[in-house]
N, C-alpha and C positions, 0 to 999 in steps of 0.2 A: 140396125141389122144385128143379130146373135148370129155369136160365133158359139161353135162346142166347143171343150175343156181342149180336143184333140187339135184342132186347127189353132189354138191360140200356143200349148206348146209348140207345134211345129212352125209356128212364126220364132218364138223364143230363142227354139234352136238353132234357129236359120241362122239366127241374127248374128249369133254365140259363135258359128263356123262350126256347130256340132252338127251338120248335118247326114253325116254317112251314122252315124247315131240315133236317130233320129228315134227310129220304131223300137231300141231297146229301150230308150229313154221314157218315151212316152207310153209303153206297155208297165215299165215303173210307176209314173205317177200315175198313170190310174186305177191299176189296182191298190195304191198306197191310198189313194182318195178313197176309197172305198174301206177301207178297213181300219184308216186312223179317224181318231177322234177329233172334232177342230181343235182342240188344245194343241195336240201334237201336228198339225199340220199348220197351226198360223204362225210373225219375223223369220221362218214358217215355225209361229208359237209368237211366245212374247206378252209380254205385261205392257198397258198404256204406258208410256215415260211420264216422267216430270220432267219439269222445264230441265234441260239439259245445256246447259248455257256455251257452250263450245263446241253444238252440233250445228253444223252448213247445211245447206241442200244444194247438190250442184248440180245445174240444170240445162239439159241441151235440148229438151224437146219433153212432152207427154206422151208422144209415140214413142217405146223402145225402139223401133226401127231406126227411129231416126236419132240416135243417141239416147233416148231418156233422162231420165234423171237417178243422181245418189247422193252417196252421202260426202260428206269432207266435215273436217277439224279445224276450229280454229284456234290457232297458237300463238297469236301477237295482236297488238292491232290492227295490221296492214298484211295477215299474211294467212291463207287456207291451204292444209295440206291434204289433198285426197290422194287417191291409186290411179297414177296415169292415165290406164284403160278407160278412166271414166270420160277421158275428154276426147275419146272417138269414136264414129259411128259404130264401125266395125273392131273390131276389137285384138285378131287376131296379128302375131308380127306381121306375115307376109301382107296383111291388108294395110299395116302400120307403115313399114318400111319406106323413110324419103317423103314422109307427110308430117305437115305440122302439125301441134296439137288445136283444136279445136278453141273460143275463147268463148266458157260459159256464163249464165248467169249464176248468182251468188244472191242468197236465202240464207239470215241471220235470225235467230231469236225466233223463230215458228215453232209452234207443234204440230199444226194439221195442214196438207198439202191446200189445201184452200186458201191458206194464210199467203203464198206465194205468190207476192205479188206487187207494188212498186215501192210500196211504202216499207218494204222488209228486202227491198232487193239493195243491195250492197255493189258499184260499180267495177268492173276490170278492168286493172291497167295490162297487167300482162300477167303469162304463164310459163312458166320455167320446168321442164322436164329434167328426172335423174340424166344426168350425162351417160348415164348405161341402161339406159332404160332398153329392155325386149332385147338385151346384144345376146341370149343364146335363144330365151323363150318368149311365148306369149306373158311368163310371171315374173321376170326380170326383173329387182331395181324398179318395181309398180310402182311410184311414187312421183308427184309433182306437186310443185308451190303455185300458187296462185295470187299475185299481189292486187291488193285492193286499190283503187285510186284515192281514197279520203281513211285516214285512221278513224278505227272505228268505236264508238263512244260505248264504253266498259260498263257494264252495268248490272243487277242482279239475270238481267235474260238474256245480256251477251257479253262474256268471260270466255278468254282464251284457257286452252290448258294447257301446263308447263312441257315440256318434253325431259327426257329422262337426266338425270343427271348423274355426275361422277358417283361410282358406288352403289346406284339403285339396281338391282336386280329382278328379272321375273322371279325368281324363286325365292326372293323375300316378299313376296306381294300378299297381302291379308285373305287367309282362306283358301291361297293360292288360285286366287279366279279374279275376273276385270267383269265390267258395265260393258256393254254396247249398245246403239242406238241403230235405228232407221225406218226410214218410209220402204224397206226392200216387201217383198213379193209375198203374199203370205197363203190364206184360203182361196184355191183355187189359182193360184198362181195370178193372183189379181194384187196391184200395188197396194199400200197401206195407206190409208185417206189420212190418219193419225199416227202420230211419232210412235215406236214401241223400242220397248228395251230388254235385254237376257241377261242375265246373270251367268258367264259360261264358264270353265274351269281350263286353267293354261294346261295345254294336252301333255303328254313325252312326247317329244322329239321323235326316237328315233319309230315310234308307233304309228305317227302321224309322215313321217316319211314313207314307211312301209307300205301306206294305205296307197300312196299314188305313185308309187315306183311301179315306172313301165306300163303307166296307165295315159292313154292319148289326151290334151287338151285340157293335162292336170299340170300344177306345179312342180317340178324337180325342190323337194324343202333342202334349203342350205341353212347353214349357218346366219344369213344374214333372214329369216323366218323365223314364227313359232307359232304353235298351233292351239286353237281353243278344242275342244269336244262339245257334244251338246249339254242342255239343261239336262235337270233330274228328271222332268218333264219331255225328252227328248226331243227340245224346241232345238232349231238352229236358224242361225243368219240365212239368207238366201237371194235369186237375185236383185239388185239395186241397191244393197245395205254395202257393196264397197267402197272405202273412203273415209268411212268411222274409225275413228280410236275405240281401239279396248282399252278404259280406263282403270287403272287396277290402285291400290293403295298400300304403299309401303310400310310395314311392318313395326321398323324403325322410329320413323319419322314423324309415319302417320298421312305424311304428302301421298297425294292424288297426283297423277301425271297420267302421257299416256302411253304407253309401253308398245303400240303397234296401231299400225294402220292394217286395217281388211281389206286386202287385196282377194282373196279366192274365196267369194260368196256363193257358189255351186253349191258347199255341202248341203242344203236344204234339207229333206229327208232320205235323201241317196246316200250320203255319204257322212262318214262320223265329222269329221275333222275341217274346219275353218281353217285359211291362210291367213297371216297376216305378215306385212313388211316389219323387224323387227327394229323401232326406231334409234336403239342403241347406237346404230349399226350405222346411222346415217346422220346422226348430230351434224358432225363436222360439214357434211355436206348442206343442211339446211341454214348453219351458222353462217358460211360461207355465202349463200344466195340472199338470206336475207339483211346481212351487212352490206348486201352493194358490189361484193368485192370483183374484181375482174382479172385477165387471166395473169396480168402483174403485181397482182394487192401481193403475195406472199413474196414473193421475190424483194419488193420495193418493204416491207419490214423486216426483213433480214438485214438487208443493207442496211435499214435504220440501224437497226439493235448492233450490227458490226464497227459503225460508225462511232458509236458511242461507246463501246468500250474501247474503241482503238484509238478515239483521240484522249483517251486516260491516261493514258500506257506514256 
């Protein structure tokens, strides 16, 4: 059965909780579809990827309705970090509120959605949500770990990537811009059969805040965010590309890491500016989850370390 360009956003939106939106939305994209070029409307844009060895696919369904799929990061052997959201139907808090998270599948070392499939899927043991995840909004703390059941075997097509370290900054990043990856939405608001990647540039702050201050079902950007803008090309992320790292490379050092998860993959051709969770901002909490630790780990090495200077003394 064909569906038109109109019925398939207004499924999209539905999905999204944008639906009192709906008809300015969708009177956007299509006159956008009319008047852009497919360059400018395909990741909506994007160049094929290379093997990208620390791209996930996380997957709840091929229907968006029914969850879909995106993207995630892998950072250890036993550990994927996507944007919360991805692991619920619905997406919005009030829909969220008092539900667990969902437990996907996990897609290592692919480039083309066809690839998805048993001999590339990777098993879950369990998933671990921001402890504040959604406490004011739908963009809260977007972030969750995903632990694998079996460590996963390192290799040129699956390589974790580092997370930031003491001293890295976005504003020492080369060229001042990061890599992004995904299978998100592109010509026609139809998913990507093949991996593709942007090249995007870390936005200002306080510009990329401006854009969605007091705008419904957008981010509040805090401090713990930062923003990309789009290509030269006016490509950007869009939906299903949440979950990716922006991978940027430090000046210094020379190290690749990744400086942010994509949480807010709306901007598409509507909107300048990409969200992403800013990982700096959240080491301590991923170090915490992926050591094991529970709610006495810190308590009980205090004590240690108190112990040992005091029987010195």
């Amino acid at each position: 059965m064909k569906f038109s360009v109109s019925v398939l956003l207004l499924a999209v939106w539905a999905c999204l909780a944008h639906v009192a939106h709906v008809g300015a939305n969708m009177k956007s994209f299509a006159s956008g579809a009319k008047v852009s070029s497919l360059r400018s409307r395909r990741m909506v844009g994007g160049t094929l990827a290379p093997n990208v060895p620390w791209q996930a696919m996380v997957y709840l369904s091929d229907n968006i309705l029914d969850g879909g799929f995106a993207g995630g990061t892998l950072i250890s052997d036993r550990w994927v970090l996507t944007a919360g959201r991805n692991l619920f139907v619905r997406k919005s808090r009030q829909d969220i509120q008092g539900k667990a998270p969902l437990v996907p599948k996990v897609y290592l070392g692919i480039e083309h959605k066809s690839q998805a499939n048993a001999s590339n899927e990777y098993a879950v043991e369990r998933v671990v949500l921001h402890p504040r995840f959604q406490n004011q909004s739908d963009w809260d703390n977007d972030l969750a770990l995903i632990q694998l059941k079996e460590q996963v075997v390192i290799s040129s097509r699956v390589t974790p990537i580092p997370l930031p370290e003491r001293g890295q900054d976005l504003a020492d990043a080369i060229k001042g811009s990061g890599a992004i990856a995904g299978w998100g939405f592109g010509a026609l608001l139809a998913p990507a059969p093949s991996l593709k990647h942007l090249v995007l540039s870390i936005a200002d702050h306080s510009g990329c805040k401006a854009e969605y201050e007091n705008k419904p079902h957008t981010p509040s950007v805090d401090h713990n965010m930062f923003c990309t803008g789009p290509s030269e090309f006016q490509e950007n992320v869009c939906f299903g590309d949440a979950g990716g790292a922006l991978a940027v490379t430090d000046a210094e050092s020379g190290a690749v890491y990744a400086a942010g998860i994509l949480s807010y993959d709306k901007s598409c051709s509507n909107h300048r500016h990409a969200v992403y969770m800013k990982l700096s901002s959240y080491v301590s909490w991923i170090h915490s989850v992926t050591r094991g630790d529970t709610e006495q780990s810190a308590a009980v090495r205090t004590d240690a370390m108190s112990k040992m200077y005091s029987w010195q003394s």
